[in-house]
N, C-alpha and C positions, 0 to 999 in steps of 0.2 A: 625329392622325386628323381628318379633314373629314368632317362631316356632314350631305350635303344631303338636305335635304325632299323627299321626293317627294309626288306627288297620283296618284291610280290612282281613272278612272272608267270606268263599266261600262253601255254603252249593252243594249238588250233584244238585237238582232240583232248583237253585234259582240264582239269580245277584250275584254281589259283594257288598258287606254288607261292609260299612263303620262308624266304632264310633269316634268319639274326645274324648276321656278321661278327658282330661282339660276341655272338655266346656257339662257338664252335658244337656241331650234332643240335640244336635247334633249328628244326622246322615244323611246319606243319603246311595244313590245303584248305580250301574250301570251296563250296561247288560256285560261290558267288563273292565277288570282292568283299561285300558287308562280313560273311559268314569267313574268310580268310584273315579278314580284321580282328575278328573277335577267335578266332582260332588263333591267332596269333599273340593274341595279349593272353589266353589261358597257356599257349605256350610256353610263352614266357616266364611268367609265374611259375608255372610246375619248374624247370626246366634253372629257375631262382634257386627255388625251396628245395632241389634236389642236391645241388652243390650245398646248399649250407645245413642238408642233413647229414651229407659226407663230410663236414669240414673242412670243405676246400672253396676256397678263396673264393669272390663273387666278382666277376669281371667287369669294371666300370667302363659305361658307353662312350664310343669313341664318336668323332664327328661326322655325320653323313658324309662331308665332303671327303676324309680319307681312305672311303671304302668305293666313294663313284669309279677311281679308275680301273678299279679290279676288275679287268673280261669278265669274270665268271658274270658279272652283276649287270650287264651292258642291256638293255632294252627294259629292262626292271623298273617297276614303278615302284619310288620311296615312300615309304611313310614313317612314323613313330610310336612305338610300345611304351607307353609312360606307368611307371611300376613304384608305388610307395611300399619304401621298406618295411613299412608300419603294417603294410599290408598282408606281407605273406604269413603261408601259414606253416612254421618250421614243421610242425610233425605232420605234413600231410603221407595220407595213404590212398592210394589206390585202390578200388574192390569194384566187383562185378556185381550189379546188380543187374536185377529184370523187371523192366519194363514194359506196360502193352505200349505198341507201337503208336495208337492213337497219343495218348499221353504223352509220349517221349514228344510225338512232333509237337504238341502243343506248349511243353516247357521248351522247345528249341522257337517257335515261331515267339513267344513271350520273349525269352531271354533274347532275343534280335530285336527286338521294340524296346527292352530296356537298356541295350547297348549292354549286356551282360554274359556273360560266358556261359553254357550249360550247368556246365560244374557250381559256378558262382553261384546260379540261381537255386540250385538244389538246395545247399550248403544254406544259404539265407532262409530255404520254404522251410527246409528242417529245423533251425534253427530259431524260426517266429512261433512255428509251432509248437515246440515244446517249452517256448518261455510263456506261452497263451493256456496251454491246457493246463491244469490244475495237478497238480500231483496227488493220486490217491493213496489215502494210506497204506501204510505198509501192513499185512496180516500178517499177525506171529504165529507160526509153526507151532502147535503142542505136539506131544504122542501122548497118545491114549495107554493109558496104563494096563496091563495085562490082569 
């Protein structure tokens, strides 16, 4: 298991602001600390999976204590992004889909009760689902002869 630090600060007018330390252009926000948390561990993960679809080296967590004295970090509240390597998913991809809004919020209020990431939770609903539905047969193509 890899353990990076995170720092989460919280400006008067703004979300929660989340940095990785260890992993240089990682961040992310969230409107609520829970929702910063879990915005953070999906972070992470893409943010994994993305250097080792480049092939570049994957940066091991350094100790919270050798990132408290950095100013940049100074009022910041710590916590921990814990990441099994077993976990990621090298080939992931990105795509747009569309959503009605109803739904979306109800997989975002779900995936927040299951301590689960948006993304996470899709990825598994897709996933259950087509290991449950049956495969129909395949129909073979003729042509009709002239």
């Amino acid at each position: 298991m890899m353990n990076y630090p995170i720092v989460i600060h919280k400006d008067r007018d703004s979300d929660y602001g989340v940095t990785v330390p260890d992993l240089p252009g990682c961040f992310t926000a969230g409107s609520t600390l829970d929702e910063a948390l879990a915005m953070a561990q999906e972070a992470v993960e893409l943010h994994l999976e993305g250097l080792i679809e480049h092939g570049e080296a994957v940066p091991r967590p350094g100790a919270m204590e050798d990132h408290r004295g950095n100013p940049d970090y100074k009022g910041g509240v710590w916590a921990v992004v814990s990441v099994s390597p077993a976990d990621l998913r090298v080939k992931a991809k990105r795509i747009n889909v569309s959503i009605p809004q109803r739904v979306l919020d109800a997989v975002d209020r779900f995936a927040r009760a299951e301590n689960e990431t948006r993304s996470g939770l899709l990825v598994k609903a897709a996933t259950a689902y087509i290991r449950q539905t049956p495969r129909r047969p395949k129909r073979r193509r003729t042509r009709e002869k002239k």
